[in-house]
C-alpha positions as CSV (number, residue, x, y, z in Angstrom):
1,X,16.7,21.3,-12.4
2,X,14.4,18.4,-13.1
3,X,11.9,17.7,-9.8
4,X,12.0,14.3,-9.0
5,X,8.5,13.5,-9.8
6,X,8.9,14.9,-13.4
7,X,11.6,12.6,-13.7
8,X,9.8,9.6,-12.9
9,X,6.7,10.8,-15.3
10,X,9.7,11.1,-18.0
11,X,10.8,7.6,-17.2
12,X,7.3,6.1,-16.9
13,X,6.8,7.6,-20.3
14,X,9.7,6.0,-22.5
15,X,8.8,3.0,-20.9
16,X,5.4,2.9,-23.0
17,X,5.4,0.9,-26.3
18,X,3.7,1.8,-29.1
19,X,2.3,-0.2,-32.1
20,X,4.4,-1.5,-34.6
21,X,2.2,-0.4,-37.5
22,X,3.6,-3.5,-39.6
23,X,2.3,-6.7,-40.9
24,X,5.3,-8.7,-41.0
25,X,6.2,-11.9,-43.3
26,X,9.1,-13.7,-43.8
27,X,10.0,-16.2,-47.0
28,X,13.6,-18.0,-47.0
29,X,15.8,-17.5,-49.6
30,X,18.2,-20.6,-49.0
31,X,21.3,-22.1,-47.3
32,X,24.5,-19.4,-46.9
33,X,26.3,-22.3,-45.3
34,X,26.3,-26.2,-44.8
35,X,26.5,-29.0,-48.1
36,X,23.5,-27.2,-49.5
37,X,25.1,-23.9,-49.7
38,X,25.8,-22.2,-53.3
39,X,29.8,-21.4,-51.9
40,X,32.4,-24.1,-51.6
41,X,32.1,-25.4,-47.8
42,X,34.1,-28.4,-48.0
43,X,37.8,-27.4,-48.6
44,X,37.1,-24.8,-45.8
45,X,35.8,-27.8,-44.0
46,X,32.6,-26.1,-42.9
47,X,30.3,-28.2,-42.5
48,X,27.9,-26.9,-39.6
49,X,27.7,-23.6,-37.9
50,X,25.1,-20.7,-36.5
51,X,24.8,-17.1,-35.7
52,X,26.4,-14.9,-38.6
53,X,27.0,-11.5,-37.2
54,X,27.2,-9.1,-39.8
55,X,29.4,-5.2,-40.4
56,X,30.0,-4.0,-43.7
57,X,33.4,-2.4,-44.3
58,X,35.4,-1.6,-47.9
59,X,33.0,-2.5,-49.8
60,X,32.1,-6.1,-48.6
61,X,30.0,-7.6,-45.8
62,X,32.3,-9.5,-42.9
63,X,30.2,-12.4,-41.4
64,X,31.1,-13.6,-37.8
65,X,29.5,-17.3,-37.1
66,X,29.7,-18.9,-33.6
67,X,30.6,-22.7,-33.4
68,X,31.4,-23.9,-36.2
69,X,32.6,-27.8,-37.0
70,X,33.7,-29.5,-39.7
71,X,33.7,-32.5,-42.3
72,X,34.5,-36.2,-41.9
73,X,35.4,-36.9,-45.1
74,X,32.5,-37.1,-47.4
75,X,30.5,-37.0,-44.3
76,X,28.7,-34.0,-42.5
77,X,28.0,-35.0,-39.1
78,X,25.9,-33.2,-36.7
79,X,28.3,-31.2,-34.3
80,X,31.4,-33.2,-36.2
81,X,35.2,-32.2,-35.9
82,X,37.5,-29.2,-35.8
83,X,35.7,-27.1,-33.3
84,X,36.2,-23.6,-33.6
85,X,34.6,-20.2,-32.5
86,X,34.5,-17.0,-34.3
87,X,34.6,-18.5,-37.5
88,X,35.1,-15.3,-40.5
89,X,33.5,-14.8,-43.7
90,X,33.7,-12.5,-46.6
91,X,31.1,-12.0,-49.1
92,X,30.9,-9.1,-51.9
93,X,27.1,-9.8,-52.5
94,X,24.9,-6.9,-51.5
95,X,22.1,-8.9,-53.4
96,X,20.6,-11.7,-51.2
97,X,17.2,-12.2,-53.4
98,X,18.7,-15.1,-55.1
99,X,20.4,-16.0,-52.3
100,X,24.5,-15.2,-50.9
101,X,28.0,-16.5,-52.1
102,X,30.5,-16.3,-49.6
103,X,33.4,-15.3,-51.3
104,X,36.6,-16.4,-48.8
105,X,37.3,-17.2,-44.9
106,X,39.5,-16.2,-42.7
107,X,41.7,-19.6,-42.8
108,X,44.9,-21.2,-41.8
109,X,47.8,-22.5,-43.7
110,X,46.0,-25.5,-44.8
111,X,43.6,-23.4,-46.0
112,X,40.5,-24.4,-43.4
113,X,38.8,-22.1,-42.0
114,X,39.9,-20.5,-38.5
115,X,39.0,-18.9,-35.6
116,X,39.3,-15.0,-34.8
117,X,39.1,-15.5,-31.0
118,X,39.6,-19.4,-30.1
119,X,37.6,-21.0,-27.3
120,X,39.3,-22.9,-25.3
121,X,36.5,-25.7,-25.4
122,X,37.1,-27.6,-22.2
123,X,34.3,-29.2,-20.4
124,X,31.2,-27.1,-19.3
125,X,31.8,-25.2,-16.1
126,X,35.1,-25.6,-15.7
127,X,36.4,-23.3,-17.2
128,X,35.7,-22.1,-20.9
129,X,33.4,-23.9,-23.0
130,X,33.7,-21.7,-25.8
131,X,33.8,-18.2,-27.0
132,X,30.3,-17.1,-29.3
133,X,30.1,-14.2,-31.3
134,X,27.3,-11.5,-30.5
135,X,27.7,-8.6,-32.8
136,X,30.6,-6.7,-34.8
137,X,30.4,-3.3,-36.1
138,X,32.7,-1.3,-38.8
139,X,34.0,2.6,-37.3
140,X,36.1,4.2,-39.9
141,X,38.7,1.5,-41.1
142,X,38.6,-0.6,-38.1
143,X,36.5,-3.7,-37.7
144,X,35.1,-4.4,-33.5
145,X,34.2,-8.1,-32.8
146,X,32.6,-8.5,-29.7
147,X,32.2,-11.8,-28.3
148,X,31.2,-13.8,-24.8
149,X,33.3,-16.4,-23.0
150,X,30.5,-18.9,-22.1
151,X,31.3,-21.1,-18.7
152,X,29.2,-23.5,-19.8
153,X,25.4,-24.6,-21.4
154,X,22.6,-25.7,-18.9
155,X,20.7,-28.8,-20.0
156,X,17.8,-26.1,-20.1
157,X,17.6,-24.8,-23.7
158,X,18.3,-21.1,-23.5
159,X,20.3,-21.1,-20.2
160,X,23.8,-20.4,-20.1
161,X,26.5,-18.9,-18.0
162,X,29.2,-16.4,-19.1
163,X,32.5,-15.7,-17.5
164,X,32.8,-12.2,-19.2
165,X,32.9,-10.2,-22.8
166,X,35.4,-8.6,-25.0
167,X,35.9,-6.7,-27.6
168,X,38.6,-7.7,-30.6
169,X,39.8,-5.5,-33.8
170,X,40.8,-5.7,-36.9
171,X,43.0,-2.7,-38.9
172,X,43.2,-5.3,-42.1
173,X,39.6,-6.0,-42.8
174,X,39.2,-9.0,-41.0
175,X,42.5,-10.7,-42.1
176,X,43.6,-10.6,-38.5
177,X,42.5,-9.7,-35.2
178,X,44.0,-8.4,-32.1
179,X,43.2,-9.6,-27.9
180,X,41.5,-7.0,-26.9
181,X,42.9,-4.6,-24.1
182,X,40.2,-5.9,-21.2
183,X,37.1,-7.6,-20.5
184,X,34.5,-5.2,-21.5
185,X,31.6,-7.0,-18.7
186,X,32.1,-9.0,-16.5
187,X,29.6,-12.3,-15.5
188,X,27.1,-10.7,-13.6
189,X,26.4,-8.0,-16.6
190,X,23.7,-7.5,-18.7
191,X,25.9,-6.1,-21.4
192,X,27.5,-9.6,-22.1
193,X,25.5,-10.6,-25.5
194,X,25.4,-7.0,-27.6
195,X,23.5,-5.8,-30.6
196,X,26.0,-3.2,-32.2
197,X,25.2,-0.4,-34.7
198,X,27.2,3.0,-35.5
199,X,25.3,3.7,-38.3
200,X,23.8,7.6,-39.1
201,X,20.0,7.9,-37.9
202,X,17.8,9.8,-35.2
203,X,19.7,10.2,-32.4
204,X,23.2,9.2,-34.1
205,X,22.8,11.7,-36.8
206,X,26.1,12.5,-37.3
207,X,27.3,8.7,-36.7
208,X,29.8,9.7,-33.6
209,X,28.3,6.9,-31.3
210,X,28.3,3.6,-31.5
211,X,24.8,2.1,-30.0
212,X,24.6,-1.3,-28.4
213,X,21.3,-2.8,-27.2
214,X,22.8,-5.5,-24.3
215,X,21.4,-8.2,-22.5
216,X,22.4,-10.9,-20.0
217,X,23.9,-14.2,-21.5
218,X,21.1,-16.6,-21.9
219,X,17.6,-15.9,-23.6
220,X,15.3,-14.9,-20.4
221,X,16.7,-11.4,-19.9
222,X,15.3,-7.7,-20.6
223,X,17.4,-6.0,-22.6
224,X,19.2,-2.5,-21.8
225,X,20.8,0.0,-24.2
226,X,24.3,2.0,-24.0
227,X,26.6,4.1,-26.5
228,X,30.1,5.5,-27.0
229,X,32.4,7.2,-29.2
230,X,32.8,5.5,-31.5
231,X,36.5,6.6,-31.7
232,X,36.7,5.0,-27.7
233,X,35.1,2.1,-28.3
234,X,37.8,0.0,-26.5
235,X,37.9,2.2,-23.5
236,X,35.2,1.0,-21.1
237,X,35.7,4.2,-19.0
238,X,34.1,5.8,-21.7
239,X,30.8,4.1,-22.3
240,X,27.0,5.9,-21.5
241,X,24.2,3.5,-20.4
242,X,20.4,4.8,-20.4
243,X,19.0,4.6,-16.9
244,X,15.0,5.6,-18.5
245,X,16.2,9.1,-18.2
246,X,19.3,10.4,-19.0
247,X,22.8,8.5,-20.3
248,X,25.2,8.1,-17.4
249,X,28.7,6.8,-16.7
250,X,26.6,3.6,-14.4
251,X,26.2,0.4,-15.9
252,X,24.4,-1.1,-13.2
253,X,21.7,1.8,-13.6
254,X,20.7,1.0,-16.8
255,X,17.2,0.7,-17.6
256,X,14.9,-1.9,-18.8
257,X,14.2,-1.2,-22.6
258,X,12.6,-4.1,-23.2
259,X,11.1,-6.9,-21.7
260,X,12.2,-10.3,-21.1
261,X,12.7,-12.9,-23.1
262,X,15.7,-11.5,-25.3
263,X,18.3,-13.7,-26.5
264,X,20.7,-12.9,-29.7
265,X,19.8,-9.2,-31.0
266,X,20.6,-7.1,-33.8
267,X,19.9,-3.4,-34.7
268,X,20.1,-1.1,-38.0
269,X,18.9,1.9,-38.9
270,X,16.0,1.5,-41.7
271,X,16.4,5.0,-43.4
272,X,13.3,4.3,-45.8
273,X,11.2,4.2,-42.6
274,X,13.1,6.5,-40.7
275,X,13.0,3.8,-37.4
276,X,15.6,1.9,-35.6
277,X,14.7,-2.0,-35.9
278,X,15.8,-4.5,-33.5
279,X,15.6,-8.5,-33.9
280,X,16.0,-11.0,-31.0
281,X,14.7,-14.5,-30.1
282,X,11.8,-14.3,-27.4
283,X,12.3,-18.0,-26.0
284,X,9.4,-17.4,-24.5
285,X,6.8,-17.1,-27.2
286,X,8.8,-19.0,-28.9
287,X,9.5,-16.9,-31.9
288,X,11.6,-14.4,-33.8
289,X,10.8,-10.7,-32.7
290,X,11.1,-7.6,-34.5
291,X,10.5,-4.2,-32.5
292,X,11.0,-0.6,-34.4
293,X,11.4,3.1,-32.4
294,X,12.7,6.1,-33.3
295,X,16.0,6.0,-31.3
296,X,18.3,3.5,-30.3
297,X,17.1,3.7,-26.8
298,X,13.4,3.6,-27.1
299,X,11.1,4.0,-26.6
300,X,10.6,0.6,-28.9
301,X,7.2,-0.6,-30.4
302,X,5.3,-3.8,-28.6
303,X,7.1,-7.2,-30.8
304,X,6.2,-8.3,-34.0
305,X,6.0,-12.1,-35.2
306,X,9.5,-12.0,-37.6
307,X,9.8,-16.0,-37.3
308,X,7.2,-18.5,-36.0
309,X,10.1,-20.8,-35.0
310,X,7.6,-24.0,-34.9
311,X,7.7,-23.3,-39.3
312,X,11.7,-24.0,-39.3
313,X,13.7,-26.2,-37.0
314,X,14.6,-24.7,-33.8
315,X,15.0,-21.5,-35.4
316,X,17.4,-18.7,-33.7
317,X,18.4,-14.8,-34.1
318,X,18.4,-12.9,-37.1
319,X,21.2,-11.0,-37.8
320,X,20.8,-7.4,-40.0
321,X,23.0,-5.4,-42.3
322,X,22.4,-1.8,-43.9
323,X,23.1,-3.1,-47.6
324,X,20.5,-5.6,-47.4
325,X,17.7,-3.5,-46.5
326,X,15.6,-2.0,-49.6
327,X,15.6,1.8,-50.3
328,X,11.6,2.1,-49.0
329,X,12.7,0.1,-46.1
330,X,9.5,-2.3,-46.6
331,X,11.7,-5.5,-47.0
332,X,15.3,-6.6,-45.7
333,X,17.3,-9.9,-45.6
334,X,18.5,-11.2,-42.8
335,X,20.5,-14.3,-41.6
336,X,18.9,-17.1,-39.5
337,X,19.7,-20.0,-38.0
338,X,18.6,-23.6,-37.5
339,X,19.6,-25.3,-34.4
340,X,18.4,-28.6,-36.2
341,X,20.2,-28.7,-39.1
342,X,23.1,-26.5,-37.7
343,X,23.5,-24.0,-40.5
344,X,22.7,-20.4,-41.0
345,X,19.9,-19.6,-43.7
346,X,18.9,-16.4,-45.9
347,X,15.6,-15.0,-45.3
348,X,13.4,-12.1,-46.4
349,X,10.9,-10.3,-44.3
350,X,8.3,-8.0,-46.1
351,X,6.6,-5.3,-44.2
352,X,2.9,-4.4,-44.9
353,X,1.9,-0.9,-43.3
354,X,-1.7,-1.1,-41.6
């Protein structure tokens, strides 16, 4: 049996980050959504949006975007009408150099695009302000959205409360999307705002697990790392959280992976490097963070620049998929968004070994 005090050495020690070994630069590509985008946005009467939550399944990428609002008119207006949440995209193109057509939405009878979980969008703090997006992830045939129920903004850029998470699925692709058996966290968590992967890689070899990197709702937080089954995803019983040791069946002992700030995350497996990456916003810095490590849990490398967010206005999370990372694992795509023009953008990173 493990002494106490070699446990706390073995703790101490996956708590230590290591160099990232990366020069990183990142170019953009262009507009995915918005009146400069290359895919009609009009008829589907999106005209401003953010986030863009990304899982890959039957050959095309499914794109999950938070809130989303619409035309008047001719006119695109800041934050206009037709607010909706967990807007859906489809898009076939696994080549993002020249930038990314969406191919169709998720839409209603009248043919604009719709929500896959609706917020109820009542006043801030009063009940539901809206429901966001923070990752989805493909197992098998089956498509898991997993989105927070925000209470309400602060005034304070960054600060938000939630009233709890969920997870939805889809059996159809995306086409439609179930409740959800139960509130996966509840408001106190810090497993509210999820970075999801079940991809193959070092410690997930054989792809049973799903691995979520969580953190608090809000951008101050650390962030904290879990897994399940992937075949009991929706069973909450059945979820492991790393307390710096060992996984457990304790939510509430899971560790510190990294340090605050984290806001919206995302993690893939980069097989040409053999690492985990992760993304988040530090609204600390402020700035666009990427962090590699050799398993889902950590130990994960000290931060790397990804975005100077001062270079592109207000400038937030950036969202990976496996298709759009190159075979040598030295450059990727990701999406990004803008808070000032309120659209979502295509970017390239490049990675330079020291």
């Amino acid at each position: 049996m493990r002494t106490a005090l070699a446990a706390l050495i073995i703790a101490a020690a996956g708590t230590v980050a290591h160099a990232a070994g990366f020069d990183v630069r990142s170019e953009l590509v262009g507009p995915l959504t918005g009146p400069e985008a290359p895919s009609p946005m009009q008829g589907f009467d999106i005209c401003g949006t953010d986030l863009g939550t990304m899982a890959e399944i039957d050959g095309r990428i499914v794109i999950a975007f938070g809130d989303t609002f619409g035309w008047r008119g001719d006119s695109c207006p800041k934050f206009g009408p037709n607010w909706r949440s967990n807007v859906i995209a489809f898009t076939t193109d696994m080549d993002p150099s020249d930038g990314v057509t969406i191919d169709d939405w998720l839409t209603g009878d009248d043919g604009r695009a719709i929500a896959a979980a609706e917020g109820r969008h009542l006043l801030k703090f009063t009940s539901e302000q809206t429901k966001i997006p923070t990752a989805m992830v493909a197992v098998g045939d089956t498509l898991y959205l997993h989105y927070m129920s925000v209470h309400g903004f602060a005034d304070i850029g960054g600060v938000w409360i939630c009233n709890s998470s969920r997870f939805i699925s889809s059996a159809d692709g995306g086409t439609t999307w179930d409740k959800g058996l139960d509130d996966f966290a509840s408001h106190k968590s810090s497993f509210n705002m999820l970075a999801l992967s079940a991809q193959p890689g070092i410690g997930n070899e054989d792809g049973q697990y799903v691995y979520a990197i969580g953190s608090a709702c809000g951008r101050f937080g650390g962030a904290r790392a879990a897994r399940v089954l992937a075949a009991q995803l929706q069973d909450n019983a059945a979820w492991e959280y790393w307390d710096g040791v060992a996984w457990g069946d304790s939510q509430a002992a899971a560790a510190e992976i990294i340090k605050p700030g984290v806001g919206e995350g995302s993690l893939a497996w980069n097989a040409g490097l053999g690492k985990w990456m992760y993304t988040t916003l530090n609204e600390l810095k402020p700035a666009i963070e990427i962090r590699f490590a050799d398993r889902p849990e950590g130990p994960w490398s000290e931060a790397e620049t990804l975005v100077e967010t001062s270079n592109y206005d207000a400038a937030y999370n950036a969202y990976l998929t496996p298709s759009w990372i190159s075979a040598d694992g030295l450059s990727f795509h990701f999406l990004m968004s803008q808070f000032g023009p309120y659209n979502v953008y295509v970017m390239k990173a490049t990675l330079t070994p020291r």
